[in-house]
NUBA-681321 format. One record per atom (N, C-alpha, C, O, CB): residue number from 1; chain; atom name; x, y, z. Coordinates in steps of 0.1 Angstrom, whole numbers, plus 5000, padded with zeros to 4 digits. Glycine has a CB too. Example, Ala and Ser with C-alpha at 12.3 -4.5 7.8 and 13.67 -1.06 7.14 Angstrom:
% NUBA-681321
i:ch:at:x:y:z
1:A:N:5132:4943:5078
1:A:CA:5123:4955:5078
1:A:C:5132:4967:5078
1:A:O:5142:4967:5085
1:A:CB:5113:4955:5090
2:A:N:5128:4978:5071
2:A:CA:5137:4989:5071
2:A:C:5129:5000:5079
2:A:O:5134:5011:5080
2:A:CB:5141:4994:5057
END
This chain:
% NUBA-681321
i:ch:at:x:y:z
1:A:N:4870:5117:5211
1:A:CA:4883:5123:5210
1:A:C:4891:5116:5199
1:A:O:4893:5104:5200
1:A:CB:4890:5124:5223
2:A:N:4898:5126:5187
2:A:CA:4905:5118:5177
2:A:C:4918:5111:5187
2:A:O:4921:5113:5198
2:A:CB:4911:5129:5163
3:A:N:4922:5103:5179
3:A:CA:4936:5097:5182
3:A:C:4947:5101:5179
3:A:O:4949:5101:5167
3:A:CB:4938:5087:5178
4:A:N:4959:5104:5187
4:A:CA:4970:5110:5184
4:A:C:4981:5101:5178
4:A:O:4988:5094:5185
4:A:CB:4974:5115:5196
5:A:N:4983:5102:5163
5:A:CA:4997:5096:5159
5:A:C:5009:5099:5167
5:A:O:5017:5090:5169
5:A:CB:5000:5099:5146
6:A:N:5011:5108:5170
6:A:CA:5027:5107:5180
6:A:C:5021:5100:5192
6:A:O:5019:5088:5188
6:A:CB:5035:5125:5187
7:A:N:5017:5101:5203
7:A:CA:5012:5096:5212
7:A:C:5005:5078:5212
7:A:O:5010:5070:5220
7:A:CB:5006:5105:5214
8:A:N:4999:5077:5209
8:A:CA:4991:5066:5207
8:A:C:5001:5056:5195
8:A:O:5003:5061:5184
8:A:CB:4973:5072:5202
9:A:N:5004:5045:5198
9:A:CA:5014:5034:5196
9:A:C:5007:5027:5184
9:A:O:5014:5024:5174
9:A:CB:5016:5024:5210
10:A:N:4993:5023:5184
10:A:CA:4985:5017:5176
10:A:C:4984:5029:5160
10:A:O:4980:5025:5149
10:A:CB:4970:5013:5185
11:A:N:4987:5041:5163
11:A:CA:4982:5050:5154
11:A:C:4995:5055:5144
11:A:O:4994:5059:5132
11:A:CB:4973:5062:5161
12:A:N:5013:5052:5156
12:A:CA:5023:5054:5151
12:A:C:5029:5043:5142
12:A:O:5039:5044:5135
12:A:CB:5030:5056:5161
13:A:N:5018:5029:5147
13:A:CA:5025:5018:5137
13:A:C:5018:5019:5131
13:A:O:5019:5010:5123
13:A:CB:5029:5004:5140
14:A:N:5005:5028:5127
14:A:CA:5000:5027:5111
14:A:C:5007:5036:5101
14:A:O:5006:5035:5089
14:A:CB:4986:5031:5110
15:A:N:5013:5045:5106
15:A:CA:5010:5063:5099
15:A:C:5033:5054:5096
15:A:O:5038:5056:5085
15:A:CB:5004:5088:5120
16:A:N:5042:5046:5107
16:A:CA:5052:5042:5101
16:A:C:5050:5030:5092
16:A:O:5059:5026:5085
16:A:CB:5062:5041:5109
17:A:N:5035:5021:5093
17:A:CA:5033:5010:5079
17:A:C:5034:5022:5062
17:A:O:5041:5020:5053
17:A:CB:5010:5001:5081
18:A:N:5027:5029:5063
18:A:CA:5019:5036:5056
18:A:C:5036:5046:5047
18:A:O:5036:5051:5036
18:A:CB:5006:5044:5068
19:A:N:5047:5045:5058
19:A:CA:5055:5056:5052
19:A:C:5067:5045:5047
19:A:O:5071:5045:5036
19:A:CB:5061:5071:5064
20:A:N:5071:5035:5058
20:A:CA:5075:5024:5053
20:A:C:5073:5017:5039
20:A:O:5083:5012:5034
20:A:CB:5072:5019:5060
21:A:N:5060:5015:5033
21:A:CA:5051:5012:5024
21:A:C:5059:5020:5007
21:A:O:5063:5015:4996
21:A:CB:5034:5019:5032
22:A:N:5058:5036:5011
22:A:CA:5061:5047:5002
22:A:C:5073:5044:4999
22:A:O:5077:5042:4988
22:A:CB:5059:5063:5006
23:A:N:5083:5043:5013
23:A:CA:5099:5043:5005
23:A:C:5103:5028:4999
23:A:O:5112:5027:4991
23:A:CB:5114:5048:5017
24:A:N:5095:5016:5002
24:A:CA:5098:5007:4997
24:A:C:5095:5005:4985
24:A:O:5101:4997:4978
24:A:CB:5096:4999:5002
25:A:N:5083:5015:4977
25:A:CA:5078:5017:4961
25:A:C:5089:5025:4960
25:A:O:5097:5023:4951
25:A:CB:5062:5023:4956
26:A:N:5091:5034:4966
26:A:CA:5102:5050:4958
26:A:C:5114:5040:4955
26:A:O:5119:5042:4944
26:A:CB:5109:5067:4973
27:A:N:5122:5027:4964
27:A:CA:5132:5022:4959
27:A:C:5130:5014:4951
27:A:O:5141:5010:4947
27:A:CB:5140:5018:4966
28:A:N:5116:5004:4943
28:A:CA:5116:4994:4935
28:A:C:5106:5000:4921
28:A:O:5103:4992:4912
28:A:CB:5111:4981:4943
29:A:N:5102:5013:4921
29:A:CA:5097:5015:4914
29:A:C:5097:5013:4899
29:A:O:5088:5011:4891
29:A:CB:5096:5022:4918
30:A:N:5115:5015:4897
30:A:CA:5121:5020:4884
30:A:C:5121:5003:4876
30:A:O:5124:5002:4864
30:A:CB:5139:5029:4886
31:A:N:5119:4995:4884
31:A:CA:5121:4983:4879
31:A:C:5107:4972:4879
31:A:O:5106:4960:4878
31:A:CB:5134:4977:4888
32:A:N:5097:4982:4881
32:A:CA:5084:4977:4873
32:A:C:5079:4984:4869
32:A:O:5080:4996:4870
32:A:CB:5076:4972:4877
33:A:N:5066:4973:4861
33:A:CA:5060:4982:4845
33:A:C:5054:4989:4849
33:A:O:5054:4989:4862
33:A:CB:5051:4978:4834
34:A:N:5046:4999:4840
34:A:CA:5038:5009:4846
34:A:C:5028:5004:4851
34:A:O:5025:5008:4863
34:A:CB:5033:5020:4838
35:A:N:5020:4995:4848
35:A:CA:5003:4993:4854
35:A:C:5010:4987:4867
35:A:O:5002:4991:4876
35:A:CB:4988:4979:4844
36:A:N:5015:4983:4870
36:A:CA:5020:4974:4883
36:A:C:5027:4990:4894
36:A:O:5027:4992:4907
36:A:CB:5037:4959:4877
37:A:N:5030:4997:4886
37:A:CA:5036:5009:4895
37:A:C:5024:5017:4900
37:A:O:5024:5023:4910
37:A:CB:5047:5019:4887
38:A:N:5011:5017:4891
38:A:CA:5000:5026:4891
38:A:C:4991:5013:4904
38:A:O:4984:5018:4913
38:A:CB:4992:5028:4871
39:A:N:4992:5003:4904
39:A:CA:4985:4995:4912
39:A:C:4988:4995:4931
39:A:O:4981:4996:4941
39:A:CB:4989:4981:4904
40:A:N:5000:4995:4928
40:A:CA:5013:5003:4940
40:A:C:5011:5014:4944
40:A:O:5013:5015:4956
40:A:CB:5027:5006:4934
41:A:N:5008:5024:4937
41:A:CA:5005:5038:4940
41:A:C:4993:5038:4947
41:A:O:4992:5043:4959
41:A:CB:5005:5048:4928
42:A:N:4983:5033:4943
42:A:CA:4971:5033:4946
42:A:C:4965:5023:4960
42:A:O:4955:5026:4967
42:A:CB:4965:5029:4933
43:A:N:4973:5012:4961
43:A:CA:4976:5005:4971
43:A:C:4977:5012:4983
43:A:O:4968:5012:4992
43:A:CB:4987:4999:4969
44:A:N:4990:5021:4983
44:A:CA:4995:5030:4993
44:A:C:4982:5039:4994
44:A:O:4973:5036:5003
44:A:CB:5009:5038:4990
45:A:N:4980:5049:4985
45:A:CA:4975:5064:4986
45:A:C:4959:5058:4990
45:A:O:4954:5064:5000
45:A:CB:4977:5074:4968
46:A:N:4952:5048:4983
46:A:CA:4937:5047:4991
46:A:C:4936:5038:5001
46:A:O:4930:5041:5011
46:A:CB:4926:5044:4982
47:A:N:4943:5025:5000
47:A:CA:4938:5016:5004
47:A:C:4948:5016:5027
47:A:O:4945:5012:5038
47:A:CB:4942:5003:4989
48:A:N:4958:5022:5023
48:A:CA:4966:5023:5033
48:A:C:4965:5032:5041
48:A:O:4964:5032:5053
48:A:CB:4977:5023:5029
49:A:N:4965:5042:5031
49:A:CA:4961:5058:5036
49:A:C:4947:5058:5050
49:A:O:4946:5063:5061
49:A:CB:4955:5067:5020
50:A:N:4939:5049:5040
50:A:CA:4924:5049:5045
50:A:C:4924:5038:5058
50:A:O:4916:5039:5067
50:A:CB:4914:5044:5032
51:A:N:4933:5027:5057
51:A:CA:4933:5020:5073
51:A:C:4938:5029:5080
51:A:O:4931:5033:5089
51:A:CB:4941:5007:5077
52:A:N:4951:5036:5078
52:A:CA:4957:5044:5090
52:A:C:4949:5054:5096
52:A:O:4950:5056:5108
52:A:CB:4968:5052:5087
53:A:N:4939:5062:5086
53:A:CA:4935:5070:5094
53:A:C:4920:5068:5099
53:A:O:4915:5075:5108
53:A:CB:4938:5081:5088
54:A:N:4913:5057:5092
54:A:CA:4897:5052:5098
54:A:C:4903:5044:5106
54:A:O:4894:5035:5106
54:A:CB:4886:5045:5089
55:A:N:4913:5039:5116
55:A:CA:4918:5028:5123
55:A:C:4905:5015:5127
55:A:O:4905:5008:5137
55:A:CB:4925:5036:5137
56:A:N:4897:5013:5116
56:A:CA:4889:5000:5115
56:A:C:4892:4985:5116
56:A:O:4886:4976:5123
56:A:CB:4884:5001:5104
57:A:N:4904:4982:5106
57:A:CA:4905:4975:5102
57:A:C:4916:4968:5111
57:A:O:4920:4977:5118
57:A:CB:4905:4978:5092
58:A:N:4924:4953:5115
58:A:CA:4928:4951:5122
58:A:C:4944:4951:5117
58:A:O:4955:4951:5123
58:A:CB:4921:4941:5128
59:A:N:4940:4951:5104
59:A:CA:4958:4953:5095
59:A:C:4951:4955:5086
59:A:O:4939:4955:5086
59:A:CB:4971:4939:5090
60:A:N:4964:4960:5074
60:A:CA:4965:4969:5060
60:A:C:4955:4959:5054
60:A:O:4954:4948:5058
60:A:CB:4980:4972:5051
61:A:N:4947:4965:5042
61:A:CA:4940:4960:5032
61:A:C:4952:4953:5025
61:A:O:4962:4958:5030
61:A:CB:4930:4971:5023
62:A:N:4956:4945:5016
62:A:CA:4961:4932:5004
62:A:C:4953:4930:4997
62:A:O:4959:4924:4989
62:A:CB:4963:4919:5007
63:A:N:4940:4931:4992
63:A:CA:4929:4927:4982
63:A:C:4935:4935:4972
63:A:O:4931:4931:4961
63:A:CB:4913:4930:4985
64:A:N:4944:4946:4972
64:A:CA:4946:4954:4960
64:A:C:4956:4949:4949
64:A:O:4956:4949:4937
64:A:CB:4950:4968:4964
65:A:N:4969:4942:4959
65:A:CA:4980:4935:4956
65:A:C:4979:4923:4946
65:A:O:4988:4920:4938
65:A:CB:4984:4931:4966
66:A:N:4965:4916:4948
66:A:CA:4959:4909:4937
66:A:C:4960:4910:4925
66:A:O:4961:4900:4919
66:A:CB:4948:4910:4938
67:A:N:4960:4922:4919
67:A:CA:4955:4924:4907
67:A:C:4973:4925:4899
67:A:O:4976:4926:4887
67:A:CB:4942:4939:4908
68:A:N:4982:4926:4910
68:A:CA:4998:4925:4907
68:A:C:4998:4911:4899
68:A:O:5001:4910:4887
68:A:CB:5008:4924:4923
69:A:N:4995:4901:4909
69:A:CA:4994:4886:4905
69:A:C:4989:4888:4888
69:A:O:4996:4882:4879
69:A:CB:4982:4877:4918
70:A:N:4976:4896:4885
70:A:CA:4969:4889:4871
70:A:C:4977:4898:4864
70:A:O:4978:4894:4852
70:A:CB:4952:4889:4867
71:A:N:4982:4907:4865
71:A:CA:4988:4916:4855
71:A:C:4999:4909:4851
71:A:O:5002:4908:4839
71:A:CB:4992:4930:4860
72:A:N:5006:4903:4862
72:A:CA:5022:4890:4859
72:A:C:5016:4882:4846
72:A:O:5020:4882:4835
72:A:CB:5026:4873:4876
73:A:N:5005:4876:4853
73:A:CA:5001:4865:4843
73:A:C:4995:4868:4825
73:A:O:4998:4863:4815
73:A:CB:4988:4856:4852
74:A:N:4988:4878:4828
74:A:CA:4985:4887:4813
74:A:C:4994:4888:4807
74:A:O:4992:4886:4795
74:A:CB:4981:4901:4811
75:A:N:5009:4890:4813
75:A:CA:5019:4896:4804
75:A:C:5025:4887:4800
75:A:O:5027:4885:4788
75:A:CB:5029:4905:4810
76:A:N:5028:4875:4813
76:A:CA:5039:4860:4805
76:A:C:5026:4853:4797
76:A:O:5028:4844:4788
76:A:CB:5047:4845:4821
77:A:N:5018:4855:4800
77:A:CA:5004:4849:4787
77:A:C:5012:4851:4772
77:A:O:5018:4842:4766
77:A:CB:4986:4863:4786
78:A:N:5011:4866:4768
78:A:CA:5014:4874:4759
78:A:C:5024:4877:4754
78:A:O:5026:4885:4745
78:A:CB:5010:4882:4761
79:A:N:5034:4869:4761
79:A:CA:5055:4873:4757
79:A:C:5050:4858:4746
79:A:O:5058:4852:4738
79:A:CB:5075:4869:4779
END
């Protein structure tokens, strides 16, 4: 039997990580670069998307957020 996001507590704190997640890019978006906004998007849309609703994992994936870190460093490399 699937699991009910309204009902089921474990499935409401993913589906509010997951929306939580969206408005906190929708309010900081304008004030980062694009590859960092595209890394963000993608964060949410596969990596987040995909714990909330395969409920596998014990918390959100972060391995994606990584690649925030080298993009920082490429750029102050390159200024």
């Amino acid at each position: 039997m699937p699991l009910n996001e309204k009902t089921d507590p474990e499935m409401a704190y993913r589906r509010g990580y997951q929306d939580g997640a969206s408005e906190m890019l929708q309010a900081i978006e304008r004030f980062l670069d694009p590859a960092a906004q595209r890394i963000a998007r993608r964060w949410i849309k596969q990596d987040i998307n995909g714990w909330r609703l395969k409920a596998m994992l014990g918390r959100p994936p972060t391995w994606r957020l990584n690649e925030l870190d080298a993009s920082d460093v490429t750029q102050n490399r390159n200024a």
